[in-house]
mmJSON file of the N, C-alpha and C atoms, coordinates in Angstrom:
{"data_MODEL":{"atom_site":{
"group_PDB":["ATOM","ATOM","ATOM","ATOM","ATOM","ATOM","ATOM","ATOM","ATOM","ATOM","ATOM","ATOM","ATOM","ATOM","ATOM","ATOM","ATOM","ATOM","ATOM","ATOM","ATOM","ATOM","ATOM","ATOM","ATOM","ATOM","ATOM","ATOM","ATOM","ATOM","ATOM","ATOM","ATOM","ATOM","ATOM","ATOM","ATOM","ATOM","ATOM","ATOM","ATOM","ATOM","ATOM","ATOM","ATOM","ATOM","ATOM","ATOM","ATOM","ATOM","ATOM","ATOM","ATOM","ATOM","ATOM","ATOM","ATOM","ATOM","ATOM","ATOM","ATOM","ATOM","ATOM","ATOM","ATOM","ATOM","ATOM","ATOM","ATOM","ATOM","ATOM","ATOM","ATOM","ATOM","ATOM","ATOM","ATOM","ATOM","ATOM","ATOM","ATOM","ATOM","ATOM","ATOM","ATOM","ATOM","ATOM","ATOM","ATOM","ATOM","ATOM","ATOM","ATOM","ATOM","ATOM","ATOM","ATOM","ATOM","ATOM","ATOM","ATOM","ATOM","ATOM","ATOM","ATOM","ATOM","ATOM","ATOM","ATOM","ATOM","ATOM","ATOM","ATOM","ATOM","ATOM","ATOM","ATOM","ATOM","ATOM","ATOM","ATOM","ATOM","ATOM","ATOM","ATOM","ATOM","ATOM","ATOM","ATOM","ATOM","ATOM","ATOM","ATOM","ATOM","ATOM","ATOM","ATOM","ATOM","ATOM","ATOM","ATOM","ATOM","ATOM","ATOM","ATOM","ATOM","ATOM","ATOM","ATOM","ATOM","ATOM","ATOM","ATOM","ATOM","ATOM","ATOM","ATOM","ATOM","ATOM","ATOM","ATOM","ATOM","ATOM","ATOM","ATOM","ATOM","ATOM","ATOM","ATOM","ATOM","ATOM","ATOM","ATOM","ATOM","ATOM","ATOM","ATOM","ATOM","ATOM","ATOM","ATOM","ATOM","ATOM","ATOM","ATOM","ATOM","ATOM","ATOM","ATOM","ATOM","ATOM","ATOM","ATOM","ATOM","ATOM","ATOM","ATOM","ATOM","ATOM","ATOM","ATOM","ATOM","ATOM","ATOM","ATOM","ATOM","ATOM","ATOM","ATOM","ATOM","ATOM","ATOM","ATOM","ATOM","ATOM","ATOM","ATOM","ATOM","ATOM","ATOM","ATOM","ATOM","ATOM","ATOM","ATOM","ATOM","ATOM","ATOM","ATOM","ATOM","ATOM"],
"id":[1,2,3,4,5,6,7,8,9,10,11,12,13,14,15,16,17,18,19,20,21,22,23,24,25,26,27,28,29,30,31,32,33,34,35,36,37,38,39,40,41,42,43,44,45,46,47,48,49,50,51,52,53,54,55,56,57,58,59,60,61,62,63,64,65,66,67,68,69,70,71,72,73,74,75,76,77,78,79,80,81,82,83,84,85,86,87,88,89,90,91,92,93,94,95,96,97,98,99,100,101,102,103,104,105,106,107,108,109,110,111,112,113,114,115,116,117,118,119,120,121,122,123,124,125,126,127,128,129,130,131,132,133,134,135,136,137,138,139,140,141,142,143,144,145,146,147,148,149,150,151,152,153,154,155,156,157,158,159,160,161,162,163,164,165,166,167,168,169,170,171,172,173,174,175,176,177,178,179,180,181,182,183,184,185,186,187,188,189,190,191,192,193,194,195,196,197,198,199,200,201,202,203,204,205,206,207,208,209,210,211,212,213,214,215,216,217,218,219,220,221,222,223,224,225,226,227,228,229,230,231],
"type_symbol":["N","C","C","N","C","C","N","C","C","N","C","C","N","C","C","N","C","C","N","C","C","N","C","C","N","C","C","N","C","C","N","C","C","N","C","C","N","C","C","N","C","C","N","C","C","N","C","C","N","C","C","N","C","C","N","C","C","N","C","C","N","C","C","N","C","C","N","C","C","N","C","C","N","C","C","N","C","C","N","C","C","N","C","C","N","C","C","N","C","C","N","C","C","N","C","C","N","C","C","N","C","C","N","C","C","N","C","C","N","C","C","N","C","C","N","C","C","N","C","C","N","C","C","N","C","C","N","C","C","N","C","C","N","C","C","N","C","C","N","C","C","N","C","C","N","C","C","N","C","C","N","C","C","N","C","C","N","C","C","N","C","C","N","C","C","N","C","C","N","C","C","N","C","C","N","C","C","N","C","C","N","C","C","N","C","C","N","C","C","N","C","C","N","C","C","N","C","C","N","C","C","N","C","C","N","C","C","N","C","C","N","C","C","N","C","C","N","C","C","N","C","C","N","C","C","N","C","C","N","C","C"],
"label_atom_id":["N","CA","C","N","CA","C","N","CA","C","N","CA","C","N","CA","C","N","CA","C","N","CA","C","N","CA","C","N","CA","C","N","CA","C","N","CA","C","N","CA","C","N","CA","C","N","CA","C","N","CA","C","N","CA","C","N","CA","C","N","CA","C","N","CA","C","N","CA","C","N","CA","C","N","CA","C","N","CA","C","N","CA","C","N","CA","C","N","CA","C","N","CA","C","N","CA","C","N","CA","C","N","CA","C","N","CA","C","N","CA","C","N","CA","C","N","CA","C","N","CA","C","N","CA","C","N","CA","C","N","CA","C","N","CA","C","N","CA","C","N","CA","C","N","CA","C","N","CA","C","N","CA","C","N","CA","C","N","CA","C","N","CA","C","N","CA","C","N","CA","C","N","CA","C","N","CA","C","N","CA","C","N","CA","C","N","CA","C","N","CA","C","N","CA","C","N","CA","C","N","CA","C","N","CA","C","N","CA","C","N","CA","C","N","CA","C","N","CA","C","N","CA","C","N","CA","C","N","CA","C","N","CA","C","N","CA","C","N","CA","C","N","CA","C","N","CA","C","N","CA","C","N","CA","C","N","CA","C","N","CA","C","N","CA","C","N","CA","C"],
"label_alt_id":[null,null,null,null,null,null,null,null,null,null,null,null,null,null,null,null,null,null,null,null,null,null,null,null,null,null,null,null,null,null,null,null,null,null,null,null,null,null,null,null,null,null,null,null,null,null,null,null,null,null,null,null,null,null,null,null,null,null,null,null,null,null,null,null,null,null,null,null,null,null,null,null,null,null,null,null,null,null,null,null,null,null,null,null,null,null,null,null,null,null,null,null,null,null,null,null,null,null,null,null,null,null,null,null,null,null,null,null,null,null,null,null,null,null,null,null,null,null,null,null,null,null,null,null,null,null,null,null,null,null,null,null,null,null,null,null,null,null,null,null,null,null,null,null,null,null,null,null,null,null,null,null,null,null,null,null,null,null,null,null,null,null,null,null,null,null,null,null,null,null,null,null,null,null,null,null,null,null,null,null,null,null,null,null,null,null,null,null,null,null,null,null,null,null,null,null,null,null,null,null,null,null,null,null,null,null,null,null,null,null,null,null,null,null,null,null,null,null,null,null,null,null,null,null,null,null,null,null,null,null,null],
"label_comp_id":["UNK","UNK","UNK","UNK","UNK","UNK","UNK","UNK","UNK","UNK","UNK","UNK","UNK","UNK","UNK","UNK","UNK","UNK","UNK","UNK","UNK","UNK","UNK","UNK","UNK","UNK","UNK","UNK","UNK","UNK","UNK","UNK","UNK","UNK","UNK","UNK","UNK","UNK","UNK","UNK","UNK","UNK","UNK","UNK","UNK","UNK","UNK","UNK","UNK","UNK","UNK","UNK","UNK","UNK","UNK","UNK","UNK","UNK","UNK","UNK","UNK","UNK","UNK","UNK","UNK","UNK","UNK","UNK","UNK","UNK","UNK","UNK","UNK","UNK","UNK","UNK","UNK","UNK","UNK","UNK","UNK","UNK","UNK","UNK","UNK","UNK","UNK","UNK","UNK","UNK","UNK","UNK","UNK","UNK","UNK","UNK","UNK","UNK","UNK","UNK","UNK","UNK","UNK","UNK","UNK","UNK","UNK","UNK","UNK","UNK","UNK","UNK","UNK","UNK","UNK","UNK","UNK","UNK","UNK","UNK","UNK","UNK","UNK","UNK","UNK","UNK","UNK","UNK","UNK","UNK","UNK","UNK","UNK","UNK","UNK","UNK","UNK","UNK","UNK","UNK","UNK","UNK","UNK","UNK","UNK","UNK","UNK","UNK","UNK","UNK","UNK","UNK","UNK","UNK","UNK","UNK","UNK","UNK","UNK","UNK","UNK","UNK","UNK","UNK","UNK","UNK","UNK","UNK","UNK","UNK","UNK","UNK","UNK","UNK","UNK","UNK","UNK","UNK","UNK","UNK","UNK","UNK","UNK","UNK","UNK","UNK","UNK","UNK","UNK","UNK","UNK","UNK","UNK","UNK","UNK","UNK","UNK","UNK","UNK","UNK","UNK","UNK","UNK","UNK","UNK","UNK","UNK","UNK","UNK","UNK","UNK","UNK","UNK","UNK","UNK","UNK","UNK","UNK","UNK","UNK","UNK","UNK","UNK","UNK","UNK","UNK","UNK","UNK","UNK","UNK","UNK"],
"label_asym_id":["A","A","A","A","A","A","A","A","A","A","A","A","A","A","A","A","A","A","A","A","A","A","A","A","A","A","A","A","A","A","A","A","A","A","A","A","A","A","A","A","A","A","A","A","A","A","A","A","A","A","A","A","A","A","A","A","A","A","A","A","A","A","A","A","A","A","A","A","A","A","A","A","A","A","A","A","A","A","A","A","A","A","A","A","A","A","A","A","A","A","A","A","A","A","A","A","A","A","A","A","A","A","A","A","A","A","A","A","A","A","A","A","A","A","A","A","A","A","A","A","A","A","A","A","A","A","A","A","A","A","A","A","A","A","A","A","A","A","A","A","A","A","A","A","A","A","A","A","A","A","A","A","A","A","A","A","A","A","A","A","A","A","A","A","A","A","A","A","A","A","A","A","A","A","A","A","A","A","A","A","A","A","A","A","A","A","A","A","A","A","A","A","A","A","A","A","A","A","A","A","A","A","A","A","A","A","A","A","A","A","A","A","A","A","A","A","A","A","A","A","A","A","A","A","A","A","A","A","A","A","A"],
"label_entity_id":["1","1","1","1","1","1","1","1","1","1","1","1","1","1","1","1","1","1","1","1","1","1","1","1","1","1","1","1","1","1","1","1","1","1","1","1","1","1","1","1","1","1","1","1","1","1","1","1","1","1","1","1","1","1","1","1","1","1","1","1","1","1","1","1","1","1","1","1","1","1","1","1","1","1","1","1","1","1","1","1","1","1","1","1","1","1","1","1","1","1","1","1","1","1","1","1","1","1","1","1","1","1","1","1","1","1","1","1","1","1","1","1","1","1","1","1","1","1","1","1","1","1","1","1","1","1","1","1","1","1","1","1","1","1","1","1","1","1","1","1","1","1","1","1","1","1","1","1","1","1","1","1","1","1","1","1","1","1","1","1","1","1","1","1","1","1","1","1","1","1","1","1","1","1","1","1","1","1","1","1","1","1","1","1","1","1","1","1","1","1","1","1","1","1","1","1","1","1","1","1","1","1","1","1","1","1","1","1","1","1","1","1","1","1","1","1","1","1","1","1","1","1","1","1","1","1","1","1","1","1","1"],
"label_seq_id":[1,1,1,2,2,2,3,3,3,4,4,4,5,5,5,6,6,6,7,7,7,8,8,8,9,9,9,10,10,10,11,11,11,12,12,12,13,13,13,14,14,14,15,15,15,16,16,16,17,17,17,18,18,18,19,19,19,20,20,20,21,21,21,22,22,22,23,23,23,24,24,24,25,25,25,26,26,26,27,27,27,28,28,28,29,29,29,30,30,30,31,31,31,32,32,32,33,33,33,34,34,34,35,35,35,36,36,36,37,37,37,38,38,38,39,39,39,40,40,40,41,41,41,42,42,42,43,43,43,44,44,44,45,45,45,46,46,46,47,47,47,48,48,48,49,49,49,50,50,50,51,51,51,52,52,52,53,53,53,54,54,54,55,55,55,56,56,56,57,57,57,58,58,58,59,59,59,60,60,60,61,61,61,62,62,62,63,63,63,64,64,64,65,65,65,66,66,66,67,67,67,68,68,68,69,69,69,70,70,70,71,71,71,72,72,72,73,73,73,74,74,74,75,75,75,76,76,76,77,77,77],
"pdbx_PDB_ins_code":[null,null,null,null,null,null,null,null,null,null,null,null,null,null,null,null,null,null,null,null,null,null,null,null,null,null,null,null,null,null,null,null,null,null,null,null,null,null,null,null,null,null,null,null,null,null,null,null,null,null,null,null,null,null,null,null,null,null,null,null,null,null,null,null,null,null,null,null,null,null,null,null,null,null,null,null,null,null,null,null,null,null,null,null,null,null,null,null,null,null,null,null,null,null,null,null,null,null,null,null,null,null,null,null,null,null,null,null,null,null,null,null,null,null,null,null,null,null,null,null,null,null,null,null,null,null,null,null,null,null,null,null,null,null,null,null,null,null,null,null,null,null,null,null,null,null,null,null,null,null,null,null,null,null,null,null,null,null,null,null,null,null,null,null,null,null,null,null,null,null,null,null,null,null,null,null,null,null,null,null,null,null,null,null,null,null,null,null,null,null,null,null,null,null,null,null,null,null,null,null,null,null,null,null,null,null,null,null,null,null,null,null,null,null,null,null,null,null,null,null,null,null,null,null,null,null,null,null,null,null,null],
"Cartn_x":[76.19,75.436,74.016,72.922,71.413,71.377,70.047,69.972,69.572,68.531,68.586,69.869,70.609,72.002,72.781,72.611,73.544,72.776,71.329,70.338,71.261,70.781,71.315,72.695,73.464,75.035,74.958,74.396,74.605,73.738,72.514,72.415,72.953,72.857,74.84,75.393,76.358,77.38,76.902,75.802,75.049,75.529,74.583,74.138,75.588,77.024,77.826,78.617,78.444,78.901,78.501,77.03,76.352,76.794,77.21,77.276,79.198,80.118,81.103,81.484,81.162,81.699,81.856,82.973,83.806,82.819,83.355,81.979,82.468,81.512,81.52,82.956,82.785,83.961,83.882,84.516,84.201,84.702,83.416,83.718,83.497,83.939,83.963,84.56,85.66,86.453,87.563,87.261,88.346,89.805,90.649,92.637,92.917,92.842,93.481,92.515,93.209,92.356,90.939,90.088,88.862,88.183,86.911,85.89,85.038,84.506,83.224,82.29,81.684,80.915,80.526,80.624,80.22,78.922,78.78,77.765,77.701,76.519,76.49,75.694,75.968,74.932,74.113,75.466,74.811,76.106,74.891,75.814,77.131,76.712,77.015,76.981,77.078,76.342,76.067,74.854,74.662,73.366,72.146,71.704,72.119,72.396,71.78,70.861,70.281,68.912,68.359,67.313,66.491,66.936,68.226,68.539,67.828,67.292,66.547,67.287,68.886,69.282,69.376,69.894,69.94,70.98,71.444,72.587,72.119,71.557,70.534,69.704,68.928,67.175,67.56,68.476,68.545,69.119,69.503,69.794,68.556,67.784,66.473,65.539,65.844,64.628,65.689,67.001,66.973,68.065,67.39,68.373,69.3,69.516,70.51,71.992,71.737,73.056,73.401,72.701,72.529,74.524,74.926,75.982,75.901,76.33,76.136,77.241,78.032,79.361,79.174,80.437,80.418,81.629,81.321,82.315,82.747,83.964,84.745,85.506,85.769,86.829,87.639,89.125,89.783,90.394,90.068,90.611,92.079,92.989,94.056,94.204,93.636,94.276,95.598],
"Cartn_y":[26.718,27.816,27.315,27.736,27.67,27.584,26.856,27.269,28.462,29.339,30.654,31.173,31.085,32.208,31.456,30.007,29.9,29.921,30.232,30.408,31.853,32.829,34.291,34.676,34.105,33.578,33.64,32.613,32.268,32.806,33.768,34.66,36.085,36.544,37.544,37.278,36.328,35.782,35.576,34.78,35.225,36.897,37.402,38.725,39.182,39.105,39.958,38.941,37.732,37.398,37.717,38.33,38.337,39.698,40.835,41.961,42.171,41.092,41.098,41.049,40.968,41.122,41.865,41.751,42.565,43.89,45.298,46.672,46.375,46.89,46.716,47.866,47.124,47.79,49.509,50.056,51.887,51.81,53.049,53.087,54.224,54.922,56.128,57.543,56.99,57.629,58.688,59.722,60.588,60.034,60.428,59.661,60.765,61.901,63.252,63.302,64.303,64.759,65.272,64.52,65.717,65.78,66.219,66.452,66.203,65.63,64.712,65.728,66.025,66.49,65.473,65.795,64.17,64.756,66.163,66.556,68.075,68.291,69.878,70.245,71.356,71.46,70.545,69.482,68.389,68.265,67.925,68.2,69.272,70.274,71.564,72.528,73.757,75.036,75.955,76.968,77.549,78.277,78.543,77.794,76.338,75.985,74.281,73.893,72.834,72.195,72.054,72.973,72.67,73.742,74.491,75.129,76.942,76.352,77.783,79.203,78.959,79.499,81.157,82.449,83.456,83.918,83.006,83.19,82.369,81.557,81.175,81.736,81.958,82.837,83.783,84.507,85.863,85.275,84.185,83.777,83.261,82.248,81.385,82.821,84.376,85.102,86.182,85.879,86.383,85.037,85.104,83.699,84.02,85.248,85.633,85.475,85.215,85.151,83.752,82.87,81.215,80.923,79.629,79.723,78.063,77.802,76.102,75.61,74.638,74.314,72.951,72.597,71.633,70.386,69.307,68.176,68.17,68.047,68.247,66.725,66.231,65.11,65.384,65.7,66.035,64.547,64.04,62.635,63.132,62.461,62.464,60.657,60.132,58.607,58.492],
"Cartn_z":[163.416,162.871,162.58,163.029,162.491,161.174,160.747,159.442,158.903,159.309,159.127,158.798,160.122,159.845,158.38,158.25,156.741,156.078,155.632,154.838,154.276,155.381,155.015,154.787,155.349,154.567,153.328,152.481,151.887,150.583,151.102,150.129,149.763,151.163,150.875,150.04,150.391,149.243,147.835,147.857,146.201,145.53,146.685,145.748,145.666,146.608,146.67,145.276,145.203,143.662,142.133,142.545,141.088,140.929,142.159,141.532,140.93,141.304,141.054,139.405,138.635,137.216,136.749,135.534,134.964,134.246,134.441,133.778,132.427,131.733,130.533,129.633,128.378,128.41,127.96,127.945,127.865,126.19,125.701,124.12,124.153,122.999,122.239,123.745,124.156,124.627,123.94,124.389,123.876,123.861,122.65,123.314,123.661,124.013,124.909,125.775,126.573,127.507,127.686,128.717,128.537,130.543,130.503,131.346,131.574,133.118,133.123,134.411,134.441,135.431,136.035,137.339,138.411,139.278,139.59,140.148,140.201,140.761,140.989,142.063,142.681,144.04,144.666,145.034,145.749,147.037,147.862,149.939,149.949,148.92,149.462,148.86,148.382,148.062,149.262,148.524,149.6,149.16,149.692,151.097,151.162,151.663,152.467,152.597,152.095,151.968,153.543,153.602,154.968,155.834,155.711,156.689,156.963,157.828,158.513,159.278,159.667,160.275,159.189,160.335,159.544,158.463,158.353,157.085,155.844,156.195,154.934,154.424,155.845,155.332,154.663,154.503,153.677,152.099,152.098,150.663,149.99,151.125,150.143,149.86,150.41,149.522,148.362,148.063,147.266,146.412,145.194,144.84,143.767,143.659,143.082,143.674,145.413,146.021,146.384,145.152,145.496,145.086,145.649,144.925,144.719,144.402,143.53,143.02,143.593,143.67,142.133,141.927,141.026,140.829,140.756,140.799,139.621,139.646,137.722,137.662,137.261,137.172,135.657,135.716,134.637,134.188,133.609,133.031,131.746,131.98,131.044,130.804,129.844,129.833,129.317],
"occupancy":[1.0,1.0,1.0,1.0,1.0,1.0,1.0,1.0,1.0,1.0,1.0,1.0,1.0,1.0,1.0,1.0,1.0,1.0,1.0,1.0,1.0,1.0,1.0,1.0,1.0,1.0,1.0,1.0,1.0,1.0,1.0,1.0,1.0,1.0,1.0,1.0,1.0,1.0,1.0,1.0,1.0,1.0,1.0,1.0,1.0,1.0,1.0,1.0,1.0,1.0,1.0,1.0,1.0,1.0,1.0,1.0,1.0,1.0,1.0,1.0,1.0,1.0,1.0,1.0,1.0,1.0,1.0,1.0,1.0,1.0,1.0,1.0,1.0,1.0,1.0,1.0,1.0,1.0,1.0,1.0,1.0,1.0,1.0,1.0,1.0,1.0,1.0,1.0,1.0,1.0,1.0,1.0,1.0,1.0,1.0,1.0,1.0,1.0,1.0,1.0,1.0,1.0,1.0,1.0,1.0,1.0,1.0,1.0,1.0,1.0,1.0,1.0,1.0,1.0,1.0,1.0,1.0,1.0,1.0,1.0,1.0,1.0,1.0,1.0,1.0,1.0,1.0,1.0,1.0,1.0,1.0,1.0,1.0,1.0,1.0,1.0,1.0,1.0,1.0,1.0,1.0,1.0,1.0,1.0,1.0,1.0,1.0,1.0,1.0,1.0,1.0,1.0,1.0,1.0,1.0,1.0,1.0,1.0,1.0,1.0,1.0,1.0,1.0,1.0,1.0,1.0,1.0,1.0,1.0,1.0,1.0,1.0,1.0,1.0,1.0,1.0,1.0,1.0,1.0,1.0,1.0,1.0,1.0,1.0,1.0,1.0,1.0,1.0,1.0,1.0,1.0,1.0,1.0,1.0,1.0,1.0,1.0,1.0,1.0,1.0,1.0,1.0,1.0,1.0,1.0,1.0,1.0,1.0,1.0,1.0,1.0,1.0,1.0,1.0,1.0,1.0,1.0,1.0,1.0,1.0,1.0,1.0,1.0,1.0,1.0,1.0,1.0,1.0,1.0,1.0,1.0],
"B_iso_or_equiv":[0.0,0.0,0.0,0.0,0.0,0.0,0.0,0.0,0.0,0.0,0.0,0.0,0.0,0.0,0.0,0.0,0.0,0.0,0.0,0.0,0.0,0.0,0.0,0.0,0.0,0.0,0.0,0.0,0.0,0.0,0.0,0.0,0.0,0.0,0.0,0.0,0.0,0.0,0.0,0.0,0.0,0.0,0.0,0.0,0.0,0.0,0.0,0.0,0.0,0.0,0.0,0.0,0.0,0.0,0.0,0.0,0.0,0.0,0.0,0.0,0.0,0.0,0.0,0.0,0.0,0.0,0.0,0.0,0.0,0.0,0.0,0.0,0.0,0.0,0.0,0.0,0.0,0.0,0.0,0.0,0.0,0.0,0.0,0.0,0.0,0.0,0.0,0.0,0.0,0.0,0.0,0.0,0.0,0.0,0.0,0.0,0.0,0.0,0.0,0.0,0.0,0.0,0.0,0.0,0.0,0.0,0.0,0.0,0.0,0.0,0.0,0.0,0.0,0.0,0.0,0.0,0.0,0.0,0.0,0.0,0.0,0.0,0.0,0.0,0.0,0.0,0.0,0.0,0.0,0.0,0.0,0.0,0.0,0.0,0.0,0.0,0.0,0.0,0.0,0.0,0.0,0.0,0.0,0.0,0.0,0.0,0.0,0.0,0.0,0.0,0.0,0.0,0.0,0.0,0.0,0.0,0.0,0.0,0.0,0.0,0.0,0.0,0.0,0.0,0.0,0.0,0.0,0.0,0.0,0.0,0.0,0.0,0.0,0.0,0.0,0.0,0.0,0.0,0.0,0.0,0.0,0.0,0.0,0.0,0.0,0.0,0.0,0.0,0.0,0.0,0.0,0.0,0.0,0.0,0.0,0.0,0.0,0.0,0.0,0.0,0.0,0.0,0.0,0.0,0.0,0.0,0.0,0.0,0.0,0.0,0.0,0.0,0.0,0.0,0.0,0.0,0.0,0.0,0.0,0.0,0.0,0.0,0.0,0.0,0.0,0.0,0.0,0.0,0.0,0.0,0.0],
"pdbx_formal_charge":[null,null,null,null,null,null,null,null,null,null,null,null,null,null,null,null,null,null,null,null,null,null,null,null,null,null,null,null,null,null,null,null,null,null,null,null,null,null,null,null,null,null,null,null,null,null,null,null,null,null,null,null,null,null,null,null,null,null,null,null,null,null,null,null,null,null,null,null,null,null,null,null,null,null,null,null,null,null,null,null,null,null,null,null,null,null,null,null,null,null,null,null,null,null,null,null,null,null,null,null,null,null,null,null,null,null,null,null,null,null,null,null,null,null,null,null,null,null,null,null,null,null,null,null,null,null,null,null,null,null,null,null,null,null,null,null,null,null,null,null,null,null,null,null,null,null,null,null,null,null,null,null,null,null,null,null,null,null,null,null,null,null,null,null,null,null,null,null,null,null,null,null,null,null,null,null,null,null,null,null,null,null,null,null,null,null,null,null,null,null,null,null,null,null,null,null,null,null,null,null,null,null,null,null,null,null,null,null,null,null,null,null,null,null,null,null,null,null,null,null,null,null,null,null,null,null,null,null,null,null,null],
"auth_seq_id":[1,1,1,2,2,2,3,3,3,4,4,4,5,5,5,6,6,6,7,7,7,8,8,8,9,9,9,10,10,10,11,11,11,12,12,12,13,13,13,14,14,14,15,15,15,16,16,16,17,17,17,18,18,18,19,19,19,20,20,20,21,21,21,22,22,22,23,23,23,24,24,24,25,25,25,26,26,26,27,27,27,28,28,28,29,29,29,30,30,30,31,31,31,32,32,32,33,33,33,34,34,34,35,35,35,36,36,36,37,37,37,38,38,38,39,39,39,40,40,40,41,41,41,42,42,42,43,43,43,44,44,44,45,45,45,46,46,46,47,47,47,48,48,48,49,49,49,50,50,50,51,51,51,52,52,52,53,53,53,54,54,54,55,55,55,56,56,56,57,57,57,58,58,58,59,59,59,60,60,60,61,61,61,62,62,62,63,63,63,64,64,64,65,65,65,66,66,66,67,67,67,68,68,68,69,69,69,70,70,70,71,71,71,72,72,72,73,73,73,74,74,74,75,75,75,76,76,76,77,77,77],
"auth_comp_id":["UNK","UNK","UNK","UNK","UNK","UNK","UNK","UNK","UNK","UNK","UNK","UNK","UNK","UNK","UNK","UNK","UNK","UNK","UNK","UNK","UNK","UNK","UNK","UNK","UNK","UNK","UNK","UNK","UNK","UNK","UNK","UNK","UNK","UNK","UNK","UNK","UNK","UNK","UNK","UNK","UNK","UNK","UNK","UNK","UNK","UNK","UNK","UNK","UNK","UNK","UNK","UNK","UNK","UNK","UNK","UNK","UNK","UNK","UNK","UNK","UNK","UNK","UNK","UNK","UNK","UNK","UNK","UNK","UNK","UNK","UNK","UNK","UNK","UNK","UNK","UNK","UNK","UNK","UNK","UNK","UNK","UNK","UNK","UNK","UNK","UNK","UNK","UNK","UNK","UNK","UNK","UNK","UNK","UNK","UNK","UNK","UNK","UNK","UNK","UNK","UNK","UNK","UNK","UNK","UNK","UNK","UNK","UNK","UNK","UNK","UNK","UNK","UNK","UNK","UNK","UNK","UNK","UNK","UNK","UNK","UNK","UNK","UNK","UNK","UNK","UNK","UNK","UNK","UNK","UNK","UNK","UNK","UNK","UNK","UNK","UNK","UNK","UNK","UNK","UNK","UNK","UNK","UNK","UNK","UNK","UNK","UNK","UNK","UNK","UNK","UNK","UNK","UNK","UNK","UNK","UNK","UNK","UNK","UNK","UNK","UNK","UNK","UNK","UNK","UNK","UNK","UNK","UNK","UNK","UNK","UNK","UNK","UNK","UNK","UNK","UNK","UNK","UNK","UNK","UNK","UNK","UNK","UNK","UNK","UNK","UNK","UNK","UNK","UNK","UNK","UNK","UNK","UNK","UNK","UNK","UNK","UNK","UNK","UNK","UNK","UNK","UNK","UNK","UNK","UNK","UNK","UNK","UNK","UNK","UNK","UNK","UNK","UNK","UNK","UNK","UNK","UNK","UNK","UNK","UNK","UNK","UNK","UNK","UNK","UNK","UNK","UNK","UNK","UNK","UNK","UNK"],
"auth_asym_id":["A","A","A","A","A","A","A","A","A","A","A","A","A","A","A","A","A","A","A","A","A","A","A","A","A","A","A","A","A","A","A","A","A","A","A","A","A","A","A","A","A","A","A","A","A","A","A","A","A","A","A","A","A","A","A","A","A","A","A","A","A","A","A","A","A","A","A","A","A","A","A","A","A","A","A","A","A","A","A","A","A","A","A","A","A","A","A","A","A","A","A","A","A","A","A","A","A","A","A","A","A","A","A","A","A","A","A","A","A","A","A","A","A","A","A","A","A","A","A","A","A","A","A","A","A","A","A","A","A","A","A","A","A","A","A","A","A","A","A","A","A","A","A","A","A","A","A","A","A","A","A","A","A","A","A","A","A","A","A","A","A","A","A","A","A","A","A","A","A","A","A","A","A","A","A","A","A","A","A","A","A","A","A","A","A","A","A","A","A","A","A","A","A","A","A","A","A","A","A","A","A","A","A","A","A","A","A","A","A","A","A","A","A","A","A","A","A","A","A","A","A","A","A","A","A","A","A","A","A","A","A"],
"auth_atom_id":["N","CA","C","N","CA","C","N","CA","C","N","CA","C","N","CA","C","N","CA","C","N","CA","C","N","CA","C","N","CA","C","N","CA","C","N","CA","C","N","CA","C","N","CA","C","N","CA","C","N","CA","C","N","CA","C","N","CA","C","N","CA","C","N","CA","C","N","CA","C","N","CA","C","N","CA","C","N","CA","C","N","CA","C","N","CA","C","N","CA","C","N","CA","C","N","CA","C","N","CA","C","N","CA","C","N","CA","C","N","CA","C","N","CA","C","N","CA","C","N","CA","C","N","CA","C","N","CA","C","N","CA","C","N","CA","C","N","CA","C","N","CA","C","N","CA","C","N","CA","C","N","CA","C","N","CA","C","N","CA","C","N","CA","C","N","CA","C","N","CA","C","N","CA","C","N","CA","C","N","CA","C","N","CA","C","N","CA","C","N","CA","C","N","CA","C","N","CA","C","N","CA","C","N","CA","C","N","CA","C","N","CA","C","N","CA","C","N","CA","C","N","CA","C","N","CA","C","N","CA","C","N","CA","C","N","CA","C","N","CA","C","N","CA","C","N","CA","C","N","CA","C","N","CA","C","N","CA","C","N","CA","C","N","CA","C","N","CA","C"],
"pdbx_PDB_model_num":[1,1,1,1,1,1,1,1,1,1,1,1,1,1,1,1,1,1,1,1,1,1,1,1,1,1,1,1,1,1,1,1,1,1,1,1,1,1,1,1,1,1,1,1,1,1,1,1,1,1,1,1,1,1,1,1,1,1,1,1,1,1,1,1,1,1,1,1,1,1,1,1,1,1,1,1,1,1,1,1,1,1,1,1,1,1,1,1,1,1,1,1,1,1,1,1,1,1,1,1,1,1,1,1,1,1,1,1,1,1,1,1,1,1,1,1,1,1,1,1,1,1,1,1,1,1,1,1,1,1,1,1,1,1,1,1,1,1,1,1,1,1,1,1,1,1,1,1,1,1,1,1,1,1,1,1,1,1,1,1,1,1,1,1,1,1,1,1,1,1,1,1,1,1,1,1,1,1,1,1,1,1,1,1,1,1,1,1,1,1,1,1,1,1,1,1,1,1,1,1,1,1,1,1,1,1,1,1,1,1,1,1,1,1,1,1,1,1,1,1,1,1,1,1,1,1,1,1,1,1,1]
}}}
């Protein structure tokens, strides 16, 4: 192997070790159940970002017929 190629080896392996440690630990967690929102009108909804076609165009001029989806995650620990 060149030295370049184990130069860059071997800083890979760095960075993929420094990002390996334990997350910190989680506090002030609910003990029942609860709800986390993970996202919202993101890579999908409606319009679609950018999209010109005619089933869009009639939504980006009235935005009352926007619809905007949402990521829920129901956690029970």
């Amino acid at each position: 192997m060149t030295r370049p190629a184990l130069l860059t080896t071997a800083v890979i392996l760095g960075l993929l070790a420094a990002g390996c440690e334990a997350p910190p630990p989680a506090t002030n967690l609910p003990d029942g159940p609860f709800l986390v929102v993970l996202g919202i009108a993101q890579d999908a909804g409606y319009p679609q970002a950018g999209c010109q076609k005619a089933c869009c165009a009639e939504v980006w001029d009235h935005p009352q017929q926007r619809r905007a989806p949402a990521c829920l995650a129901i956690v029970d620990p």
